[in-house]
N, C-alpha and C positions, 0 to 999 in steps of 0.2 A: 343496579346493574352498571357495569362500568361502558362509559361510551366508548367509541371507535378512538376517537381525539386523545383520550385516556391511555389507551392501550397503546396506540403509536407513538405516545411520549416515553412510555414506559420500556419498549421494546428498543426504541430509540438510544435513550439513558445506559441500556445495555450494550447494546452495539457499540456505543460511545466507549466505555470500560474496555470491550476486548479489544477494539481497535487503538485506543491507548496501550494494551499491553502488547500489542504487535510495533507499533511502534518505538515501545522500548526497546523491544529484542535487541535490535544491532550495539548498546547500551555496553555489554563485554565486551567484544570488541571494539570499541573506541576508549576500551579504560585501560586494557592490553595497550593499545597504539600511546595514551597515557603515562602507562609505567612503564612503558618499552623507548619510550621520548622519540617514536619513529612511526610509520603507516608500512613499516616494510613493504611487503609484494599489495597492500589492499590497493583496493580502487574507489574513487567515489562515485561511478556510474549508479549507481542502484538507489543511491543518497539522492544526486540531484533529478532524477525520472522522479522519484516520489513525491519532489518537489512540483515538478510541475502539477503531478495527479492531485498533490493537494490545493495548488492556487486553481485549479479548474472545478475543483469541487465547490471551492470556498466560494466561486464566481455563480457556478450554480446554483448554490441554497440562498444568494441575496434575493430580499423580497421582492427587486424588482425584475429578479428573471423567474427565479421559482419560489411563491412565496409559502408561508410553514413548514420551510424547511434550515432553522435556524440548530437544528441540531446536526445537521450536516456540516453548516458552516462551523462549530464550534470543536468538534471535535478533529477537523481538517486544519483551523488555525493552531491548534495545539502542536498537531503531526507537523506542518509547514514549521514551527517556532523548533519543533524537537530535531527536525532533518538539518536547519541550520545549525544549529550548533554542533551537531556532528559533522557537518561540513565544515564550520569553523575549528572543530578540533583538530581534524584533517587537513586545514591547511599550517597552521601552527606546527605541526612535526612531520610537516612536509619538505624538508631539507633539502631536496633538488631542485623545486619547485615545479618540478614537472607537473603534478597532479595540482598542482595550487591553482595553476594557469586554466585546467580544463575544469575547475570548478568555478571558476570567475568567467570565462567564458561560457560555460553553459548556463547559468544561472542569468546573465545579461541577455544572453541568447532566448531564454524562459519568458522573461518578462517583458520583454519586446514580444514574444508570439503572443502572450497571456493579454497584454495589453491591445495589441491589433484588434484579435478576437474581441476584444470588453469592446471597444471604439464600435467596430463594425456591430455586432448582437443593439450595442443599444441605438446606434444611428439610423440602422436599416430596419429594425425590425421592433415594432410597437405594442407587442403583445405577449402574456407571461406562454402561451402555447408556444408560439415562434421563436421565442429567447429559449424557453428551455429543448426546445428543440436543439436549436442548434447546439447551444454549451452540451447539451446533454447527449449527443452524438460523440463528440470528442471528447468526454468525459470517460464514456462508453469502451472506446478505442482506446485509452490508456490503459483504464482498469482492467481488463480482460486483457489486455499484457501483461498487466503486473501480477494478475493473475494465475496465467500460465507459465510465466516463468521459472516457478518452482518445476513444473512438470521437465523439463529439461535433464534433468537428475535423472527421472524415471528409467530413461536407457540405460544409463548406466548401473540401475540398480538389476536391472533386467538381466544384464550381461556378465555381473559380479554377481549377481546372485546372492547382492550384501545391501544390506539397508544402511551400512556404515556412516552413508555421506546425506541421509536424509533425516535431518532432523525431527523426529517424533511432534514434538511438542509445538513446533512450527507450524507442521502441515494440518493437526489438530485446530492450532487457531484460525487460519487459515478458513480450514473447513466451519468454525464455528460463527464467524466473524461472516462467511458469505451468506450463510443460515438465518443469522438474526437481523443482518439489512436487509434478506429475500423478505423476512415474515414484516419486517417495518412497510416496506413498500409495497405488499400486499394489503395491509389495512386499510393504508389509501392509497389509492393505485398509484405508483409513480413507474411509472414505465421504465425510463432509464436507471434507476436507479436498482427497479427490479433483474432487468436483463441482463446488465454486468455480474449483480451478486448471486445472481439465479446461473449463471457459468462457472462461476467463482464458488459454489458449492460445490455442484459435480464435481471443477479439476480437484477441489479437496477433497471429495467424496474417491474420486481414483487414488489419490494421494496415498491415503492411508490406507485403501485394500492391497494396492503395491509393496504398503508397508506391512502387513498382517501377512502377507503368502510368502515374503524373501526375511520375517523378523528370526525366525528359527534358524536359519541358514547362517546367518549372521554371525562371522568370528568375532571373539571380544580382543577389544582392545583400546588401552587407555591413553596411549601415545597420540592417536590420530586427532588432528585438529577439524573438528567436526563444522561444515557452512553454515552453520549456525551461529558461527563463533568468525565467522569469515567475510562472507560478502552477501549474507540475506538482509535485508532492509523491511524495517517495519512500514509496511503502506494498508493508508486506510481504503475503506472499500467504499465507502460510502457515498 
């Protein structure tokens, strides 16, 4: 019989894969920005937010705030290593320097808050409940932003009566990727971890039935530059 211990690695290992390929997604679009030698109209907002989401993750799963949770942390250094370089991409064919500035800024901005939070968690508070309390509140609070953010779209799909500008395949991962960290932190209970992905279903769970009732309505068309290809950001959930 396979243990609990088993099965949360297992479940884990998966979540780690989709969350990897959510991560990739923004991947076209930094290869467009690439061969186009320019970031035209993009933005890096959505690149450096997931930054943070992943150094708070990353602060989370160490053993001395929350411990067996090393697959959290690995799969979040990955995302943090993958969202740099597309920041780096982005400032490299940044030629005004407009955007160059607000990714250096916000990033120094990051790690000053990320590091405050480490300083206070471990000076003030001596115990792995209390440490993941805290980190895991404002972990919390991210993720269930990044979460809902997709849903933003929703209106507009409602209105157009066009799924045009909702990426299928996104909100799929999305949805799938809040499903298999619910059932990780289910196994053994990890509360925050569960609460954010256990939200982060649902909004993907609406997601897609927005997309199943406006997908037949939906004029085709192959011009349009779909946000997917725009300004969605692969962020882990975990």
């Amino acid at each position: 019989m396979v243990s609990a211990e088993a099965a949360r690695n297992v479940v884990g290992i998966i979540g780690n894969v989709i969350s990897f390929g959510l991560f990739l997604s923004p991947a076209p679009t930094f290869w467009r920005i690439i061969k186009r030698k320019s970031v035209e109209e993009f933005q890096p907002y959505a690149y450096i937010a997931t930054c943070l989401n992943c150094m708070f993750w990353i602060l989370y799963g160490l053993p001395v705030v929350h411990p067996d949770s090393i697959l959290v942390v690995t799969i979040n250094s990955v995302g943090l290593v993958l969202e740099l370089i597309y920041l780096a991409i982005f400032c490299i064919y940044d030629h005004q320097n407009k955007g160059r500035k607000k990714v250096v800024l916000g990033l120094l901005v990051e790690v000053v808050f990320v590091g405050i939070v480490a300083v206070i968690t471990f000076t003030c508070f001596h115990t792995h409940v209390k440490r993941s309390l805290v980190v895991g509140v404002i972990c919390d609070v991210f993720n269930i932003i990044m979460y809902a953010s997709p849903l933003s779209i929703v209106k507009k799909v409602i209105t157009t009566k066009s799924v045009e500008y909702m990426p299928f395949f996104l909100s799929l991962a999305g949805f799938a990727n809040g499903a298999i960290w619910t059932a990780y932190a289910l196994i053994k209970l990890d509360l925050y971890i569960l609460i954010s992905n256990g939200l982060g279903t649902i909004f993907g769970l609406i997601q897609l039935i927005i997309y199943a009732c406006y997908y037949k309505r939906t004029p085709k068309s192959e011009d349009v530059v779909k946000p997917s290809e725009v300004q969605l950001s692969g962020a882990t959930r975990a």
